[in-house]
N, C-alpha and C positions, 0 to 999 in steps of 0.2 A: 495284192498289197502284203506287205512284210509285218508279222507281226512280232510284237517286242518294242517296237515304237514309241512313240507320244501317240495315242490316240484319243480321240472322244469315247467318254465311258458315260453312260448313264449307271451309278451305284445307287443301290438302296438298304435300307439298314432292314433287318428282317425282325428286332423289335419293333419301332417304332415308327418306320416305312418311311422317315426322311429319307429324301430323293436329291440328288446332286448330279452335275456331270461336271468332271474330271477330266484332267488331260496328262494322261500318263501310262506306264507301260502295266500290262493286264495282272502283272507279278504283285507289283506295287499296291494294294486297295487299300482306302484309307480308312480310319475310323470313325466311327460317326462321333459329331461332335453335339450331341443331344445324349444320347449314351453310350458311348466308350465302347460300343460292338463292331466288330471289324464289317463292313458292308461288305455288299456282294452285289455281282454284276446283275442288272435289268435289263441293260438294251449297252450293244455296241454301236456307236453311229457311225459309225463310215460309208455307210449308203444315204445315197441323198432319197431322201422322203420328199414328195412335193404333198399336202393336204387339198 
């Protein structure tokens, strides 16, 4: 797979450990909207996980 895409992101804010996933290219991370800290990547999903 091609990266720079749309992908699933699992981000996490490394204050306050709000967790999200996002769909967008890996350049791109947004900010957490609890405190204003730019998150950082947790997990990439583009493998399928079965539990």
């Amino acid at each position: 797979m091609e990266r720079g895409k749309l992908e699933p992101i699992e981000v996490i804010c490394a204050k306050c450990r709000y967790t999200k996933i996002v769909y967008l290219p890996i350049e791109d991370l947004p900010l957490c909207p609890k405190c204003n800290t730019r998150m950082s990547i947790s997990e990439l999903l583009d493998e399928g996980k079965s539990y």
